[in-house]
N, C-alpha and C positions, 0 to 999 in steps of 0.2 A: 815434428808435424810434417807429414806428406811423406814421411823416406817411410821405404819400403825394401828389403833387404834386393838385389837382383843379381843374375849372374850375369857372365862378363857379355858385355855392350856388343850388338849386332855388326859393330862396324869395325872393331877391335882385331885386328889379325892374327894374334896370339900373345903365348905367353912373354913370349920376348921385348916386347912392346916396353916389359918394365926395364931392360936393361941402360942404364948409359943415363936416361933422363929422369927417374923417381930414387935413384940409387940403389943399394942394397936391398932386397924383400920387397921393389916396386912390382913387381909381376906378382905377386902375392896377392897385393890388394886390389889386384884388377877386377876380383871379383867380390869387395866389400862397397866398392863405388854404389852411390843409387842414381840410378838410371829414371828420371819422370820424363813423362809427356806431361803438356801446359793443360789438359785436365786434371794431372794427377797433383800440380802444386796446390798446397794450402796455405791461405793468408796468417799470418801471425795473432796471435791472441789482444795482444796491444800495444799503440803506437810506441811504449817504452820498447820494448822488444824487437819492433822494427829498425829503430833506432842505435841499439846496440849492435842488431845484427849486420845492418848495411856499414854498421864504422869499420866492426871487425872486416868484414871481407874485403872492403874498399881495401884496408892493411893490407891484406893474406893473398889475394886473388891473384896478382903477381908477382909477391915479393916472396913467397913460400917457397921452401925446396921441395916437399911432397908437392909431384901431382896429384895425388887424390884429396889432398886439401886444397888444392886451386879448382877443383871441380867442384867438391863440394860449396866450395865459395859462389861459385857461377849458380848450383844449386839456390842459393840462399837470395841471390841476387837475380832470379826468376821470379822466384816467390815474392822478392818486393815491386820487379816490374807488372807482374801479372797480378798481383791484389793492392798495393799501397803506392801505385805514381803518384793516384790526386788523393792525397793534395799534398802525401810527403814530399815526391819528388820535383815536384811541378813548382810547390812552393819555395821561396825567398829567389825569384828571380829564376825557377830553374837550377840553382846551382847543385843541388846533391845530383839530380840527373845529369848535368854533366860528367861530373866528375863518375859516375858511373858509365856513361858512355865512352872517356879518355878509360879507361881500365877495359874494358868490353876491346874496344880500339885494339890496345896492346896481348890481349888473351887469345885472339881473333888469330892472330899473330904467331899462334906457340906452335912448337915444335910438334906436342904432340896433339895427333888429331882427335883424340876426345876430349881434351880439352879445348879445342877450337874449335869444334861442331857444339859445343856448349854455350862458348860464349857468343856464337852467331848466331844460337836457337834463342839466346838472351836479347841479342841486339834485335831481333825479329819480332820478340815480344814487346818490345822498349817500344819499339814505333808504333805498334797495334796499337799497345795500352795509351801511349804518350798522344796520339795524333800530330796534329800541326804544333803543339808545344814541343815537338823532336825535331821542329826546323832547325834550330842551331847544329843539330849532333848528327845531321845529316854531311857535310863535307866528312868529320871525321872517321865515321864509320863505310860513309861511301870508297872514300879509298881504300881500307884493307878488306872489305868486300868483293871489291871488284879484283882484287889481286887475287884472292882465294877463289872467288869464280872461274878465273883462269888457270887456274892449276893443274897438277897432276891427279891429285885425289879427286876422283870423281865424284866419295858423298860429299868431300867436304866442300866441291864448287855447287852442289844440289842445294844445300842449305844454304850457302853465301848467293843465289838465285831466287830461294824462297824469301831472303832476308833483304835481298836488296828490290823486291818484287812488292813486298810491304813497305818501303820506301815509300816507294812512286805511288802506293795506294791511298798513304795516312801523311803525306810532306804536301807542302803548297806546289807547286808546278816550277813557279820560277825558282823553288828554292830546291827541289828535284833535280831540273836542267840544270843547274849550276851546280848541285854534287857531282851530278856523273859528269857534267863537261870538265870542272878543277879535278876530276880523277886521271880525267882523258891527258889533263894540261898535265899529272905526273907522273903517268905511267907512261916509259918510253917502250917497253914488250909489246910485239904488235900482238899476240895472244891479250895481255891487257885492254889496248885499246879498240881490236875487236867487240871484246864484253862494253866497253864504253859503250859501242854507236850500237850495240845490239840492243842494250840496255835504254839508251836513247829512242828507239825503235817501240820499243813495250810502251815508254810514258806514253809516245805520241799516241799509239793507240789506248791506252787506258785512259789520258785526258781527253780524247775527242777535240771538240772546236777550243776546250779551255788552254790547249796548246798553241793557238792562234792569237795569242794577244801578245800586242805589239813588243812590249818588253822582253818576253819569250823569245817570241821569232828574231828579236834583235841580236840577241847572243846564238840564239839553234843553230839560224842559217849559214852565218861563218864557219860557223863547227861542222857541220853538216859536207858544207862545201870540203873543210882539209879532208873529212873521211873517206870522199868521195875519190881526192887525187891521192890514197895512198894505196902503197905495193899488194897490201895482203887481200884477198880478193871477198874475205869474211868482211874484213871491215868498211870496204865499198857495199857490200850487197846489203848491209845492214843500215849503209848511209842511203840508198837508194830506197828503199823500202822505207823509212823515215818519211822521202821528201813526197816520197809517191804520197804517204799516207798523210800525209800536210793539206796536202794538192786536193785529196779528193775530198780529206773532211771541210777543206774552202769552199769547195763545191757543194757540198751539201749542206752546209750553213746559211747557203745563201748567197746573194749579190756583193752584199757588203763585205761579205768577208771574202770572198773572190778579189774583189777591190785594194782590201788591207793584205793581203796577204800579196799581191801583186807589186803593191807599193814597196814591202817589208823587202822583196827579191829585187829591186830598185837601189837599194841604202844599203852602205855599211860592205857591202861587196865589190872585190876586182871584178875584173868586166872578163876573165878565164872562168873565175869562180861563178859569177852568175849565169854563164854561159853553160859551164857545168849544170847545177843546177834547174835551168829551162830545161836540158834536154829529157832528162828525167822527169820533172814536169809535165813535158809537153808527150812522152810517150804513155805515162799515169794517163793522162786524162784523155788519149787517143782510143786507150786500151779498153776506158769504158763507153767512148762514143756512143749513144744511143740503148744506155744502159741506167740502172739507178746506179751510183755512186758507192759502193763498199768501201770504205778507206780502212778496213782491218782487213782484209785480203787483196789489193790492188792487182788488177792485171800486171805484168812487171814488176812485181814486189812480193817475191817468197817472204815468209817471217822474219828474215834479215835473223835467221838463230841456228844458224851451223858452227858445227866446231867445237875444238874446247872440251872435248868431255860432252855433248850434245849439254850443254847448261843451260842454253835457252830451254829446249822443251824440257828441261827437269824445271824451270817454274812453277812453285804454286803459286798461289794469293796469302793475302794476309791469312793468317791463322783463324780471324775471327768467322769464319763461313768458306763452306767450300760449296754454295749453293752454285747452280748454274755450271758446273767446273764437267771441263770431258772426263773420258774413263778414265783417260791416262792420268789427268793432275789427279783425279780422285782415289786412284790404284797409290799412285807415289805418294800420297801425303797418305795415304794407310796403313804404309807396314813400317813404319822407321820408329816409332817414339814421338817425342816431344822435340828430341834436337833434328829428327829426320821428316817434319813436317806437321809436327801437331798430336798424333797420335788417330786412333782407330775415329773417323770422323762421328758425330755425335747423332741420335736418332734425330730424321728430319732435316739433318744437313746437306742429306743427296737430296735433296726434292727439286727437279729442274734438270737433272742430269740423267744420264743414260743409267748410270751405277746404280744398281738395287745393292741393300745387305748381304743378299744369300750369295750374289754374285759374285764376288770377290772374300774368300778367306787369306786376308794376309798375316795370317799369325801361324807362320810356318818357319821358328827360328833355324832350323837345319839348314833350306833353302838356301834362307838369309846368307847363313854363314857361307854358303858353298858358293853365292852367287857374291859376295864378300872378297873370298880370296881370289875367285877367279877376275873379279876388277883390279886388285891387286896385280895379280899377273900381266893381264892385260896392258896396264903401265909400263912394265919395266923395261930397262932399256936396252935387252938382250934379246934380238929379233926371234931367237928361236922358243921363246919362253912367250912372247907374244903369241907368236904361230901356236903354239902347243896349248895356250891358254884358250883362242880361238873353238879350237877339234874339243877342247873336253867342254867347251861350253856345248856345241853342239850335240854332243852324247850325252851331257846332264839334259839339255831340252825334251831330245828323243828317246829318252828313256825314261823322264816323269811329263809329259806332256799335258795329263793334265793339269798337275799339280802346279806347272806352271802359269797355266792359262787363267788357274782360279789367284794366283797371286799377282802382286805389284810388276815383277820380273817379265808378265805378258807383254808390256813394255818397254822394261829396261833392258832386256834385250838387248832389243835393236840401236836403245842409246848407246850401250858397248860396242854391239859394231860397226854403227854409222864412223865411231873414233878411229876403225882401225882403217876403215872401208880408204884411207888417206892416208895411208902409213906411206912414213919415206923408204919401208922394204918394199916391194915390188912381190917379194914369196907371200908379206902380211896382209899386204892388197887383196889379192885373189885371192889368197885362203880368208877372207872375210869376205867380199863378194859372195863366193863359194857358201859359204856357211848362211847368208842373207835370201838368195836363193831358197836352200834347203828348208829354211823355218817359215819364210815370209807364208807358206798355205798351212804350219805345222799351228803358226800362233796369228792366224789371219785379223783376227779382232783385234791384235795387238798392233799388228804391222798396218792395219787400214785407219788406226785411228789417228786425225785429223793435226795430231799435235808432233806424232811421230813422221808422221807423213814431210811434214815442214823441215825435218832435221833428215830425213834418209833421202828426199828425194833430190834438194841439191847438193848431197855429199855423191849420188849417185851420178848423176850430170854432169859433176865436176870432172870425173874421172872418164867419162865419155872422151875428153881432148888428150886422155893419159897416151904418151909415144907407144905405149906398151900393148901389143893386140890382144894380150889374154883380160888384162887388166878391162879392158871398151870394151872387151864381149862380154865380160859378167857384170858391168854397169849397165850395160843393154838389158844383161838378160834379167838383170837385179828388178828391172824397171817396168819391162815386158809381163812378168811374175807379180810385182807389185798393181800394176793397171788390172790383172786378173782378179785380184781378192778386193780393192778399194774403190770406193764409188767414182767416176769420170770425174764428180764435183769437186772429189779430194785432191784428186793426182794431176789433174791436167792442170789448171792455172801453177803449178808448181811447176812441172816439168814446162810451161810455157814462159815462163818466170825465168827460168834459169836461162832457157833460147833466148830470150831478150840482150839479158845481160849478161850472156858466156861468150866464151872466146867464138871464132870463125868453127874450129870444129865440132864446137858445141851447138853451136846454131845448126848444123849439117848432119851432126849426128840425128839430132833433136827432129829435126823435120823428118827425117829417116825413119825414125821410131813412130810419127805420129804416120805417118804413111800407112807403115805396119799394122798399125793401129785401129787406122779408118779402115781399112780394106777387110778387117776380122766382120765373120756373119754379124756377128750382135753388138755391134757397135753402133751405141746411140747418134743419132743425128743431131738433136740440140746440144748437146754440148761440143759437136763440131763446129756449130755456127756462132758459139757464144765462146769458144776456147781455141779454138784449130784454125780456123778461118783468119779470125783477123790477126793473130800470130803470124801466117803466111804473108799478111799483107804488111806487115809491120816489115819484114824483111824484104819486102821486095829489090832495095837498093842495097844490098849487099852486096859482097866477089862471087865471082866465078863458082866458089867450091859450094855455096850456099844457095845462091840461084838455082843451081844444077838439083838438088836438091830441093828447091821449093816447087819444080819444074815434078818433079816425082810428085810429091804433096797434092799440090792442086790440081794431078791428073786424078788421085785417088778420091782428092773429095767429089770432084765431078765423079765420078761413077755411082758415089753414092748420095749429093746430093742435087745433082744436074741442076739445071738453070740457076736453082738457089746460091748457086757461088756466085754467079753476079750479080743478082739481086741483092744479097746481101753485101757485097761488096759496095755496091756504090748506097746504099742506105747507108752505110759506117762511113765511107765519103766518097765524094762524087772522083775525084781525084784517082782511086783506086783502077776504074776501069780504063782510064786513059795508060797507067802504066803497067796494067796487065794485056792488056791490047799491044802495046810496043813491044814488053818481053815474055810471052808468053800469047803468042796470037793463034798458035793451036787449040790453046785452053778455052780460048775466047769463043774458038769456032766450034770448039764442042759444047760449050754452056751453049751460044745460041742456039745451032740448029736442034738442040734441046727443050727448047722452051714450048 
């Protein structure tokens, strides 16, 4: 019931695949496998049936030496997540769903990647289906989730994204925070615990204020605080982007929760760590001074999801609705299947989103495959095979342009080369700059939407501080190109986001560009005053290299927004004019005799 004959799996790299792991004749039956999406399972005829089938595979699923009988097993163990949890699995305490979930755990695991994009399309269905009865089987599957999110295979961290992203949607909060924190407490790869604080980052914003209770906040904020004081600059920016979005949803809660959440930054912290923590706080809430409160996009708080295989923005939601979702999640949960996001979304399931039907045809298996290996490529650990991988993506874009534009890849794109955009070759760097450049006007819908915007534009910032001059000028011009095709509202708090909390030459670069920026004919004025402005003022006590530079900045806005610099500066705080007056008193004298 439900198999359907199919040929070999979108994400399968070839024949070879069978060598070494299925034994003899396993590249054979690469293409007897059945391949569903979670509409194509069907529920069993009756519960005797269900019964026999979850014992066998519980057996088979890892103990088998065919791989294509360990998928098939995963197969058979969809079909009882997605038709029969309640009340087989759910019943006698939960226990058969465990023991499905410890086997999911270990399959997650495997060598080979179709069968571990199976069993994580399974674990993803297990939470939809299970809800809050999947608190318990959430530590275990959180950990090898978050391992496979950080990895090299880029679908297989896509799915362990979408899997652990239905987590956070269908677990209790505290029992969420405490998967991904005891994943954070095992994984010592900072790649790992990057995903941790990224991951940490998403609850906060998918539970809003339900992330503010006390028991929560008691464990978050120590957590919060180590991600803050460590090396890797992904796993700060994701810890900061958290606390910001704490901070603001306290604030728009209300008094009282202003209050508890005050207190919570009181208790249970070193006085370095809380000290950390304020700062962050106190620039979140600077940043929206005289503003309504957004705590899903904070001033000072990119998406906290760079990195990694861009795996933050490959998130979708739970399987069960892709209502309200941008183009991007809606593009990426359309062309994979069931283990690559669900399959072709259901009529009525866009309604709320940008994505129409006709819009997107992602049933372009060629594509697929070509954009397939060239991920593959992209991986490996031979820079010249990177490089080369790069150019012929480029030539596949510019020679089916539309073909791309009308599939998923309008996007994925840019997730392949935000990855490279950070390569430790310096040749892989710029020939990806290079290439980000060349598409961002080719696939402009692609590169301006909202989700992608959060992963390219502090991979592009970051490389602003690169020692290397070719490398700063095609993050410049990466950035300069990208402000061209995507709305102010998209680009700027992000590139202002990253000023915040990037290095001295990121700050300088940053002001540099927004200079360039203000001074363009048709550059909007409210989003100077709402994004540009009080960035400038935010730095005003930095070094030399940055001053020098905000000194540029805020001659520019004055030209084009005269007196309004200091009006609006001392509206956002009175404070500001006093020490724009002391270091910058030419600015001063040109905003006045302005007015």
């Amino acid at each position: 019931g439900g198999k359907a004959e199919s040929t070999r799996e979108p994400w399968s790299s070839g024949p070879e695949l069978g060598a070494g792991l299925g034994g003899k004749g396993a590249s054979s039956r690469l293409n007897k496998i059945v391949e569903l999406s979670t509409e194509e399972l069907e529920p069993f005829p009756s519960a005797k049936a269900v019964e026999t089938e979850l014992k066998n595979s519980l057996l088979k699923v890892n103990s088998s030496d065919d791989w294509a009988e360990q998928y098939e097993c995963l197969n058979t163990l969809r079909r009882i997540c997605v038709h029969h949890t309640r009340p087989l699995l759910t019943a006698d305490k939960g226990e058969k769903l465990h023991a499905v979930a410890r086997q999911l755990a270990l399959a997650a695991d495997n060598l080979r990647s179709s069968v571990a994009r199976n069993a994580i399309a399974c674990a993803r269905e297990l939470f939809v289906a299970a809800g809050r009865e999947a608190d318990r089987e959430a530590d275990a599957l959180t950990s090898i989730l978050i391992k496979r999110a950080a990895g090299v295979d880029l679908f297989v961290a896509e799915d362990a994204g979408r899997a652990l992203q239905a987590m956070i949607s269908t677990c209790s909060e505290a029992r969420a925070f405490g998967a991904l924190l005891g994943a954070a407490g095992q994984h010592k790869a900072a790649g790992a615990r990057a995903k941790c604080a990224q991951f940490v980052h998403r609850a906060v914003v998918t539970y809003e204020g339900r992330a503010l209770q006390p028991l929560v906040l008691e464990r978050l904020l120590p957590a919060l605080a180590g991600f803050l004081g460590e090396g890797a600059a992904e796993t700060r920016q994701a810890a900061k982007s958290a606390v910001s979005c704490l901070a603001l949803a306290a604030k728009g809660e209300g008094a009282e929760a202003e209050r508890n959440f005050q207190r919570a930054l009181g208790r249970g912290l070193s006085e370095a760590d809380a000290k950390r923590i304020r700062t962050v706080v106190d620039a979140a809430l600077a940043g929206q001074s005289g503003r309504g409160a957004d705590f899903r996009n904070p001033t000072g708080a990119a998406g906290g999801v760079t990195g990694g295989g861009g795996a933050a923005v490959l998130l979708g939601g739970a399987d069960s609705s892709t209502r309200g979702l941008s183009r991007s999640a809606a593009l990426r949960q359309s062309g994979i299947g069931g283990v690559g996001g669900g399959g072709t979304p259901a009529p009525g399931q866009l309604a709320g989103g940008s994505l129409t039907a006709s819009s997107v045809n992602p049933l372009n298996p060629e594509l697929d495959e070509t954009f397939n290996v060239l991920a593959t490529q992209l991986a490996a650990s031979d820079w010249r095979l990177r490089n080369e991988a790069i150019t012929n993506l480029v030539q596949l874009v510019e020679g089916k342009p539309g073909a791309v534009r009308r599939s998923k890849h309008a996007v994925g794109t840019f997730d392949l080369l935000s990855v490279r955009i950070a390569d430790a070759n310096t040749k892989v760097s710029v020939c990806a700059l290079t290439a980000v450049c060349r598409l961002i006007s080719l696939l402009s819908e692609g590169a301006s939407d909202s989700a992608v915007c959060k992963v390219l534009v502090p991979a592009l910032a970051t490389q602003l501080a690169s020692a290397t001059a070719p490398v700063r000028a095609g993050a410049e011009s990466a950035l300069l190109e990208l402000n061209r095709v995507a709305e102010a509202s998209t680009v700027w708090p992000l590139v202002a986001s990253s000023a915040t909390f990037g290095s001295v030459r990121v700050k300088a670069a940053v002001l540099d560009i927004f200079a360039r920026i203000v001074a363009l004919p048709n550059s909007a004025k409210p989003p100077q005053l709402k994004h540009v402005l009080p960035l400038s003022l935010r730095l005003l006590d930095e070094k030399v290299e940055v001053k020098a530079a905000n000194g540029r900045l805020l001659t520019a806005l004055h030209a084009t927004l005269g007196s309004a610099v200091l009006d609006e500066a001392m509206r956002l705080n009175a404070g500001n004019y006093t020490k724009l007056r002391a270091q910058f008193p030419e600015v001063v004298l040109l905003c006045s005799t302005s007015r």
